[in-house]
N, C-alpha and C positions, 0 to 999 in steps of 0.2 A: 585392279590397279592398286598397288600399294602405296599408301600413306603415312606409313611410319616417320618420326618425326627425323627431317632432313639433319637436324643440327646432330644428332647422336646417333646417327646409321653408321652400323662399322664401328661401334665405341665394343659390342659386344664380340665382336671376331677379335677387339684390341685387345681386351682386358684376360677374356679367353689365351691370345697368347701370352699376355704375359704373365700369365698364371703357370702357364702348362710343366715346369719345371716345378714348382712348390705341388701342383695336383697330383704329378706322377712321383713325387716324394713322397707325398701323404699316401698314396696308395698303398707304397712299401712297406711303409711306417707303421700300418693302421693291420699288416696282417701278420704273425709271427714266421713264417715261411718264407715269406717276402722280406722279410727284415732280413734275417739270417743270410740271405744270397745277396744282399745287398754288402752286409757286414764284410764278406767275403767275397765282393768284387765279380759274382755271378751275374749282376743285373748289367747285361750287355745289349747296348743296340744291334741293329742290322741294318744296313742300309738299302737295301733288294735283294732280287732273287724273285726268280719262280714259287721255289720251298724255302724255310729256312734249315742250312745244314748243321748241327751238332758235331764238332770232330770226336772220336772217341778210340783208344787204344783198345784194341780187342785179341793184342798177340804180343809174346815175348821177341824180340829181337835175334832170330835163329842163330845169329854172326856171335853170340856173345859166348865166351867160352874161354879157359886157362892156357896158357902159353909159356914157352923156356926161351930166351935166347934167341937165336933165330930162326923158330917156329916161323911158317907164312900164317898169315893170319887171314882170315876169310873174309872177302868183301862184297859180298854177292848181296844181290836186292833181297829186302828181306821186306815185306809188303803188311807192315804193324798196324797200320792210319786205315780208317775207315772216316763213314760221317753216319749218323743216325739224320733223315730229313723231317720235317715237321708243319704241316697246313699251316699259312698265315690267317688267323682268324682274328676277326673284327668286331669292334663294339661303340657304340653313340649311345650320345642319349642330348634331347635337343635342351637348349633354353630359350624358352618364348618372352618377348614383355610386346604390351599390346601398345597398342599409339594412346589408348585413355591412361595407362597405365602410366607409359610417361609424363603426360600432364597433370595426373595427382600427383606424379612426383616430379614437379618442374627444378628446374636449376639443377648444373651436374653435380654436385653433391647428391643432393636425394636422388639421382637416376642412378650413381654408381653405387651409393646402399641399396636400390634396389637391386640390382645386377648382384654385387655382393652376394644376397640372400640367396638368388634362383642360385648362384655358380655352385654356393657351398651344399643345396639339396644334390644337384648336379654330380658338384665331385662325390659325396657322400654314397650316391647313385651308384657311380661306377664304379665305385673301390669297394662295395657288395656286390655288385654283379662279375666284377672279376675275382674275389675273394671267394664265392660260391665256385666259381669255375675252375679255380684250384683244386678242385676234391671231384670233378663231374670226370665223365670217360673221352669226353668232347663229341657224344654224339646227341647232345642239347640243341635246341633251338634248329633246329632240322640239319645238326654234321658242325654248327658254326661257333658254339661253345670252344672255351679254351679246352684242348686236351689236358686236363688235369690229372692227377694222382692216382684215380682210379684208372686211369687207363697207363700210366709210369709203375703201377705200383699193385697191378690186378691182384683178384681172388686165383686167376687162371693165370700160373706165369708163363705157359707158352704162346698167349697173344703173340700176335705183330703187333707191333710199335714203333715210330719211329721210320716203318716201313722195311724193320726186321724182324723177320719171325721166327719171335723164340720158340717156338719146337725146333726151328733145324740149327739154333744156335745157343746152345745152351749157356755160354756166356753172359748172353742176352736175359736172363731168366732171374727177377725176384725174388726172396724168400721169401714162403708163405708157413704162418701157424695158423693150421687151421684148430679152431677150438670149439668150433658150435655141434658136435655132437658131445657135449660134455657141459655142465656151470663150471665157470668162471670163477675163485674165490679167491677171497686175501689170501690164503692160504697155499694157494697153487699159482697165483699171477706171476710171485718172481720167478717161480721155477721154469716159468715158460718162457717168459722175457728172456732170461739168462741163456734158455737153450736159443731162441732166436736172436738174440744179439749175438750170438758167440759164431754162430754160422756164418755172418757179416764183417769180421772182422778181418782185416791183411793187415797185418804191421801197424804203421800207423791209422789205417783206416777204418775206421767205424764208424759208429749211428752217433751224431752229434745234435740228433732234434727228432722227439719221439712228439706227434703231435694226436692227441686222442680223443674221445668223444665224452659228455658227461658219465656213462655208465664205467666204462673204462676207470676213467677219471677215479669216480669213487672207490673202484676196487681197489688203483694201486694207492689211493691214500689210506684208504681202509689197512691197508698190508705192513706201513710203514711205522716201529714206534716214534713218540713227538720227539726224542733227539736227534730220531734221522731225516726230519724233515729238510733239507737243506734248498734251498730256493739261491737262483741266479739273479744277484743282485742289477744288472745290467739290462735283464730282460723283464724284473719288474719295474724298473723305472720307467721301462718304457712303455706300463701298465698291463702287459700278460701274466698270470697267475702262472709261476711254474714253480715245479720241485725237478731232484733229479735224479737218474737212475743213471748208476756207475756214473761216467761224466757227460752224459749227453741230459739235454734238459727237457722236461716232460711238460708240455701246454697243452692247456685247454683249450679245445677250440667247438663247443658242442653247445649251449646258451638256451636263449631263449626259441621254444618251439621244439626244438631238436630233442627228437625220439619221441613226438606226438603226432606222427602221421594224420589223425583227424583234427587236430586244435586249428580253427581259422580265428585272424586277424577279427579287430572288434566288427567291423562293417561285414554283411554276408556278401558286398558283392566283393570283397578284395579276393586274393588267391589263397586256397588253404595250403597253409603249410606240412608241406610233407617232411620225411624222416630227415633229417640231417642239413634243411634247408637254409636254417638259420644260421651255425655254426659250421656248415660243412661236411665234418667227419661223419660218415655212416655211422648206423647204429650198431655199438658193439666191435668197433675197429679201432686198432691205432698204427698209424704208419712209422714205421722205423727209417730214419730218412737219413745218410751222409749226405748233407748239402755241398761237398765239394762237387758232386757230381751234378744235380741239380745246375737251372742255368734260368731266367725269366729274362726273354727275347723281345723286348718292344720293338717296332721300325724306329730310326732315327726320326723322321718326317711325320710319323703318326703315333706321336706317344704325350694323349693329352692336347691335343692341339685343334684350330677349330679346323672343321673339316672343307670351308673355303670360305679364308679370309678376303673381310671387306665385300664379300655378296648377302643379300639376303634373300634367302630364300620363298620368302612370302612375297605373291605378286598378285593378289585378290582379295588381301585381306589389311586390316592396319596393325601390321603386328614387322616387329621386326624376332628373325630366327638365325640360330647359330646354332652350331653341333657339335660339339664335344666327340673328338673322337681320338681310335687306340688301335692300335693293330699288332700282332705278336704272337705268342704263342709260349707258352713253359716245356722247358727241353730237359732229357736228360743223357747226359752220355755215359756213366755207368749205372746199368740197371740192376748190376748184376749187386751192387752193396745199398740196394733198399730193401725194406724188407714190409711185412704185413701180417699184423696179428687181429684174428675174427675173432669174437664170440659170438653164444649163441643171442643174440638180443638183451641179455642180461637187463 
């Protein structure tokens, strides 16, 4: 039987929702990829559905074509519209306060600092666990990981994706530079860059957010003299370390841990950190991204919010619980202007 204290049950499903718009802000806020599709009006709810669809043009409009006078002009169905589909995948992470806990912290002031505290590890929580998921293939956590980048942006561009499979749709199909049978050097980095951004380009469309990993990183700063350093005033206020290449902007997303496969956390029993775990990006890659195409899908109803308000879920113990939770998925509907440049580990 539960004992949590009467007078504050349901203060944590409260405060949880009226957080849930400033949490799913800061999420955005807190990743440069996610900023960017925000910037540009990509961060779109859903509100159901089985899948989530992506609409995406994958054909010219057959009917279009020059005319004199009283040419007939053709009207015939011309079948452009597809949709790319995408797994709804889900994520929690709980906040517990126990019933002693409340009563060292008597009077709602000091319960709602305490609440405060747990929400902010909480949100902190999940804008690394989805932040991480940004970069995974989504077959993490047994299939339930976000489909992130590595699976929009593979080594192998004829994956299925989306639930199309680029080998029989070459449309559908990634740039890749691959570079790992070769070093990597200042000396050679733009020349590769240049040929993979140039393959991405249609008219106005190219690579507007190249995001990289430290090793990367240092080559292409390595490569540049100090007057070419030119950094995005916009994107470091809002604390990302970027310079730029031609006009799309190059961040760092690779930190602490990342590219030390054996380095564990101080305590032996935490989880060791593997290659790219901290910052994301593998080791040795940078993703050449137009985020017009890019899309981040929360549900309306499950973005940030607790996952049922005014119950608590503790019935044996004196603890009152609430769950923080998210559902969504990152979509893309042109594959075809991303791009992927490997090294060999550098």
């Amino acid at each position: 039987m539960a004992f949590a204290n009467p007078n504050y049950s349901g203060m944590l499903a409260t405060t949880i929702a009226n957080r849930s718009a400033k949490v799913a802000d800061n999420v955005t806020a807190n990743n440069a990829l996610l900023r960017r599709l925000n910037q540009k009006g990509n961060v779109k709810t859903f509100s159901g559905g089985y899948k989530i669809l992506q609409e995406l043009s994958f054909a010219e409009n057959k009917n279009v074509g020059w005319y004199s006078g009283y040419d007939l002009l053709p009207v015939g169905v011309s079948n452009v519209i597809s949709a790319a589909e995408f797994d709804i995948k889900q994520a929690a992470v709980p906040v517990v306060m126990s019933g002693l806990e409340m009563l060292q912290n008597s009077g709602k002031e000091a319960i709602i600092d305490l609440m405060e505290a747990r929400l902010k590890v909480a949100e902190s929580s999940m804008s690394n666990l989805l932040t991480t998921g940004l970069y995974s293939d989504g077959t993490g956590a047994g299939g339930n990981e976000v489909t992130g980048l590595n699976a929009a942006v593979p080594v192998d561009p004829t994956n299925s994706y989306g639930g199309i499979d680029g080998a029989a749709y070459t449309f559908w199909q990634n740039a890749v530079s691959d570079n790992t049978s070769a070093a990597v050097t200042k000396d050679t980095i733009q020349g590769l860059w240049n040929t993979l951004w140039s393959s991405l380009v249609r008219g106005n469309d190219r690579t507007d957010l190249i995001i990289v990993d430290n090793n990367i990183w240092g080559i292409y700063v390595d490569s540049l003299q100090a007057q070419q350093r030119f950094s995005n005033t916009n994107e470091a206020d809002a604390g990302f370390v970027t310079i730029k290449y031609m006009d799309a902007d190059v961040v760092l997303d690779g930190g602490l841990y990342a590219g030390h496969p054996t380095t564990r956390l101080p305590s032996a029993d935490w989880p060791t950190q593997t290659d790219g775990v901290a910052g994301g990006v593998g080791g040795g890659t940078a993703y050449f991204l137009n985020t017009d195409y890019m899309h981040w899908r929360p549900h309306a109803r499950r973005n940030m919010v607790p996952l049922s308000p005014n119950r608590r879920y503790s019935t044996n113990q004196d603890a009152e619980v609430q769950i923080m939770a998210w559902a969504g998925n990152l979509t893309c509907s042109g594959r075809q202007f991303q791009g992927r440049f490997d090294a060999n580990g550098v």
